[in-house]
N, C-alpha and C positions, 0 to 999 in steps of 0.2 A: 406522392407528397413526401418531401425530404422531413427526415428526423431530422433534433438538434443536436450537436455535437457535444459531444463528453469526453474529456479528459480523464481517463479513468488511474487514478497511481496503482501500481499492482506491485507489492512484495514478495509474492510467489505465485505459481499457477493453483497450489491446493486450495489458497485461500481467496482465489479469482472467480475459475470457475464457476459455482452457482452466481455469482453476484452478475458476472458476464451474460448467464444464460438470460437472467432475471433483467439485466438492462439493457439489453438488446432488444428489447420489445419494444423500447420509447426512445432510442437511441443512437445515433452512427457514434461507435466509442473507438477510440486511440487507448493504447493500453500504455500508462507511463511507468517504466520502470526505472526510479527513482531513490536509490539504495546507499547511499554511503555510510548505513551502519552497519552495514551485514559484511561478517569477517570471520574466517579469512577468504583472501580472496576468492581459493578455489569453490567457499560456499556460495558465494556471488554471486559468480559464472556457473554453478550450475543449479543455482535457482532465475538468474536471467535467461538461460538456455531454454530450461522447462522451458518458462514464459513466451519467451518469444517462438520457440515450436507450436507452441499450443492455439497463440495468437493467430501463424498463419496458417495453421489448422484449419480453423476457422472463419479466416476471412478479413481479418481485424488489423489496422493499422496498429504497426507498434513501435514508438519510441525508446530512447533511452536515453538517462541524465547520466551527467560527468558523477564518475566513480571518486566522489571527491572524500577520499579518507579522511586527510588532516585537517580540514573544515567540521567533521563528522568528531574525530578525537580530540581538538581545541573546547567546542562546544560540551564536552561531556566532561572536560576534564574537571576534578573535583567530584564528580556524580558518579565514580566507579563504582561506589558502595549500596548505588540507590538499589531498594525493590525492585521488581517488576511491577510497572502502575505507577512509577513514582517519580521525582520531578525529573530524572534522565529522558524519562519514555517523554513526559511531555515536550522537552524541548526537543526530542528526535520524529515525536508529529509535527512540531512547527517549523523544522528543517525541511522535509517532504514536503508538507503540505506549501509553505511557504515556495519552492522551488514547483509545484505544481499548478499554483493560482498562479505564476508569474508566467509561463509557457503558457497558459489556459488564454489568460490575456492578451499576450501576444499574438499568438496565434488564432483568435477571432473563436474561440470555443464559445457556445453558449452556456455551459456549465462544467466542474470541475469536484472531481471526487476521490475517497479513497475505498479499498478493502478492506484497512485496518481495525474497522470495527467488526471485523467478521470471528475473530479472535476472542476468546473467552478470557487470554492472558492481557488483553489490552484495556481501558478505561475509556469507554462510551463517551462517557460526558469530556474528557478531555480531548478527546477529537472531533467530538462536535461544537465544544469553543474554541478551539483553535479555525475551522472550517470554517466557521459564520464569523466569527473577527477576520478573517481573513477575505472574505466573500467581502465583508462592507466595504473593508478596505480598499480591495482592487474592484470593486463595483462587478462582481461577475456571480453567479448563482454557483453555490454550494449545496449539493446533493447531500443532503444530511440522514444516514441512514442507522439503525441500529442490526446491523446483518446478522448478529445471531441469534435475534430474535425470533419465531416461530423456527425453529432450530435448524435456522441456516447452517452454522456449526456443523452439525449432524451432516448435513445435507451434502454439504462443501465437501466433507473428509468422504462421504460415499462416494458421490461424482469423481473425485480424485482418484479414489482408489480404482473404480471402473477405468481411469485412464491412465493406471499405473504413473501416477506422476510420482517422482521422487517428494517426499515429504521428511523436512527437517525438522527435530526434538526441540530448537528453540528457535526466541524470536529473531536472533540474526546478530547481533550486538555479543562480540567478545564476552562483556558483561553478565549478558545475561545467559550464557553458553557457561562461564562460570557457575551462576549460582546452581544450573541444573546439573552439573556436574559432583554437585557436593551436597 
């Protein structure tokens, strides 16, 4: 019996892992790596690299979106100063996500998801209205999950470290590479 297919967006491999192991049970998934906030480059490429080693590690078709920086710092401009959680991060889910329902569609996926909420530094509920506004929109199921709930978190950073994956101190964004900096 064929699974349905999943668009899955992935940020990195640390914070894929569990969610991969966890949806491959109900799932043929493509792994999308869809990043134009993550800077500088060379953090990009070697959080894409994990990724996609890891992908065909295991078996798993994987993707990748156009590294589109100036789309990524147009949209943010004026939000340098945001928090973490605050309206930058929102419109940099709706950029992903938006670029992820539109491939998902295309490409005949029956459902379309992210990792992003596998992060204790991100805001659940705003990627979960972004996901389901987005879902009505392009008429396509949005996997709506809260992943670091029963301490996926935990879970994720253990499985990673079992696979010695490179793990980054922030979420990817100049920005927010600033604040943890100071």
């Amino acid at each position: 019996m064929m699974k349905p297919k999943l668009l899955l967006h992935s940020c990195c491999a640390p914070c894929s892992i569990y969610i991969i192991g966890e949806l491959a049970k109900q799932f043929e998934i493509t792994v999308f790596f869809y990043d134009p906030n993550i800077h500088p480059r060379k953090e990009y490429i070697l959080r894409r690299d994990e990724m996609k080693k890891y992908a065909k590690k295991i078996g798993l078709n994987f993707a990748e979106g156009d590294y589109q920086t100036k789309e990524w710092f147009d949209k943010a401009q004026g939000l340098e100063s945001e928090p973490e959680k605050g309206r930058r991060c929102e419109l940099c889910f709706d950029l992903r996500l938006s670029k992820t329902v539109v491939k998902a569609q295309a490409e005949k996926y029956d459902a379309f998801a992210t990792v992003l909420s596998i992060s204790p530094h991100k805001d659940y509920q705003q990627i979960s209205a972004i996901g389901n506004k987005l879902a009505q929109q392009f008429g396509i199921n949005f996997l709506d999950r809260d992943w670091k709930k029963k301490n996926g978190f935990k879970i994720a950073t253990k499985m990673s470290k079992e696979q010695n994956f490179y793990r980054q101190d922030y979420c990817g964004c100049i920005y927010s590479k600033k604040q943890h900096e100071t």
